[in-house]
C-alpha positions, 0 to 999 in steps of 0.5 A: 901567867904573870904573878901580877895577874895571879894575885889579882886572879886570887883577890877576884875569887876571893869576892867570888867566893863570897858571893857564893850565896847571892849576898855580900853583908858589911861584914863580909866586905870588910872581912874580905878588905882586910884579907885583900889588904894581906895579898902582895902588890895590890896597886891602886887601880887593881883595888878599883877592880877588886871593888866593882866585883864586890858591888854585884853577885858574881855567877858561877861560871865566872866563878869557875872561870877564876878558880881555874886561872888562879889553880892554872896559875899555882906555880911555886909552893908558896902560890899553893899555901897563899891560895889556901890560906886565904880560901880558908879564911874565906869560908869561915874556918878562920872566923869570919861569919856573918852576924847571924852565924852563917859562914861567909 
């Protein structure tokens, strides 16, 4: 898999992993900007893309369909803590939960 595709594989499941509970607040999406702005070599029409998967729940079928790209794409080390690190951070062990205290 291109490294290209990896990255973007990676922000997809991110979104992804957000909607996990069937809603996406403000706060979730600016959290997930801001980690999104963090991966490398996001072009313009990339981020387009990244945006229309926050503008509707993704299912749990895409969703397993995008974590194996992104677990069949790992091929370095690096790849391996970039994926963790920024699945951590979605799901809240680095603070990003929403106003009410769930965790995104």
């Amino acid at each position: 898999m291109a490294r290209k595709d990896f990255i973007l594989n990676l922000g997809k499941l991110l979104i992804a992993t957000a909607w996990a509970d069937g809603q996406l607040t403000n706060h979730e999406i600016n959290a997930l900007k801001e980690l999104l702005f963090l991966l490398p070599d996001i072009s313009g029409q990339e981020w387009m893309e990244l945006e229309l998967y926050m503008a509707s729940p993704v299912g749990e079928e895409e969703r397993q369909q995008l974590l194996g790209r992104v677990l069949d794409g790992i091929g370095t080390s690096s790849d391996k803590a970039l994926v963790l690190d920024t699945l951590q951070k979605v799901v809240g062990e680095d603070g990003f939960n929403d106003p009410e205290g769930s965790v995104v």
